[in-house]
N, C-alpha and C positions, 0 to 999 in steps of 0.2 A: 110119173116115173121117168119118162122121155126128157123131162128136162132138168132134175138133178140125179139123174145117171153118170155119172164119172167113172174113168179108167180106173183102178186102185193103184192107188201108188206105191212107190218102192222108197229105201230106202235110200235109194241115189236120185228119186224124180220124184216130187210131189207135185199133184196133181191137186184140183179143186175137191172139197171134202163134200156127201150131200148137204151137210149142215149146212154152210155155207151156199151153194148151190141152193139149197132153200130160203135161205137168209134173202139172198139176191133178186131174186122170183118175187118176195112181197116188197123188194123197194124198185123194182126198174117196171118202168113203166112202158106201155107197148104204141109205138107212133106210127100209124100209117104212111105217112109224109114226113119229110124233115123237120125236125119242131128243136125250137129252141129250148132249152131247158137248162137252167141255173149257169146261163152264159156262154152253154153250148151247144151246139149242134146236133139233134141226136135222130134215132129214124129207127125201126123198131126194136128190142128190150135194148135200149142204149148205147148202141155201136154210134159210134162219134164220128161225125162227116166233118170235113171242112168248109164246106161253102153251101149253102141254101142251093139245090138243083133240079131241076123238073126230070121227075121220074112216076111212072105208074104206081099207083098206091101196091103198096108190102102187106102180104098177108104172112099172117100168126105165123106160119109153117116159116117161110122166108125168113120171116123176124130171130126162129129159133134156132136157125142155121145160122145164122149170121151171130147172132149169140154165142153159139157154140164154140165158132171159129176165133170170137173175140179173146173169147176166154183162155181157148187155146194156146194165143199168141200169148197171152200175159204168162200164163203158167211158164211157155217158153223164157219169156224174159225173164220170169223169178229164180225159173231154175240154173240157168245159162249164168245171172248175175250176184246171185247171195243164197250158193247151195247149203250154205249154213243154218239159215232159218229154220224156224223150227215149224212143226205144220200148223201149229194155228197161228203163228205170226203169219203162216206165208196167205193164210185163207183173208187175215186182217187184209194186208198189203195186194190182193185181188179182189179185194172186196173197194178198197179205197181208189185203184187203178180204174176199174171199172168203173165209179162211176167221177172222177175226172180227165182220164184220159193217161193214156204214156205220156205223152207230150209235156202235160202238166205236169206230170209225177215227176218226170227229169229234173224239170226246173226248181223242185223241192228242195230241200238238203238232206230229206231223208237216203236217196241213194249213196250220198257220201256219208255219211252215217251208219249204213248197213253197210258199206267196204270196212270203213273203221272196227267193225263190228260193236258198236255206240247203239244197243237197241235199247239201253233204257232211255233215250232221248226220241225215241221215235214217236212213243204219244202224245206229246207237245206239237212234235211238226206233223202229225197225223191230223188236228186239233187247227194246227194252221194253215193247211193247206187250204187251198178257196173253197167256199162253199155259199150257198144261200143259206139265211138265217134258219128256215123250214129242213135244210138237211144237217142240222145239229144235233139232232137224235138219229140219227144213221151214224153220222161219224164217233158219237162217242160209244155206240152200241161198236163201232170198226174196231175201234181203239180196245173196247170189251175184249173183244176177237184176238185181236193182237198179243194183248197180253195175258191169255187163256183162262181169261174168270167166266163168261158165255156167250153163248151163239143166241141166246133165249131169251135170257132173263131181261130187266129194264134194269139201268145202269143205275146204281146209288148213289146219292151225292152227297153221304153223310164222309164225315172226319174220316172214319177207319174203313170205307169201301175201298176197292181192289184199286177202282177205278181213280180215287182221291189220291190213293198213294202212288200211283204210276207217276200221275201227275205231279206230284210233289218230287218224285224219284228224277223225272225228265230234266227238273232246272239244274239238278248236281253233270255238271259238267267237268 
């Protein structure tokens, strides 16, 4: 409960949803130490360091503080930069942030995209954003998220899934 507990949000501030908050909990993994993970830096449920540094090993409680406040800031950023989104695009795009980084997200083109307000192009760059080959089913499950087919289900790769057609939708530019 403690750890997909969230504020409720309003209609002027969305905040992370439990779905999601649950979503996140079975993909982030818990690192006592710095540990590198798909190119980056991460130390407990995936708050993102910059540089490898000696510090006394993080327990759980630590971990889900630091978590929390992670999140926190993202939701700041979502809401502060694209109050337009809708909630489960916003749960996609903190689902996606969390696990590469703001940093990384910047350098996407999805943020110029969500100014444009161009969200049918966002599952393609959601799609290209970096990743390891093993978190290819995370992201297309983000992408799921995004464009509110499920938080749950395993993504369908058939012609007429949600998912096929987003994609298809993304290259009309």
């Amino acid at each position: 409960m403690f750890l997909t507990h969230t504020t409720i949000s309003t209609p002027f501030y969305l905040r992370a949803s439990w779905r999601i908050m649950n979503f996140l909990f079975k993909y982030e993994d818990f690192y006592e130490k710095p540990t590198l993970d798909s190119g980056v830096i991460k130390i407990g449920f995936g708050h993102i360091v910059d540089k490898f540094y000696t510090m006394p090993a993080m327990n759980m409680w630590q971990g889900i503080g630091l978590w929390r406040s992670d999140i926190e800031e993202i939701e700041d950023y979502l809401n502060n930069w694209f109050p337009h989104i809708l909630d489960y695009q916003f749960d996609g795009l903190l689902s996606l942030i969390i696990d590469i980084g703001l940093d990384a997200f910047d350098k996407t083109d999805i943020p110029r995209e969500l100014d444009k307000r161009r969200s049918n192009v966002i599952p393609r760059l959601m799609m290209e954003a970096p990743m390891d080959p093993d978190k290819e089913v995370r992201r297309k499950k983000e992408v799921n998220i995004f464009i509110g087919e499920s938080y749950t289900r395993p993504v369908f790769g058939g012609k007429n899934g949600e998912f096929c057609k987003a994609m298809k939708k993304s290259y009309i530019i």
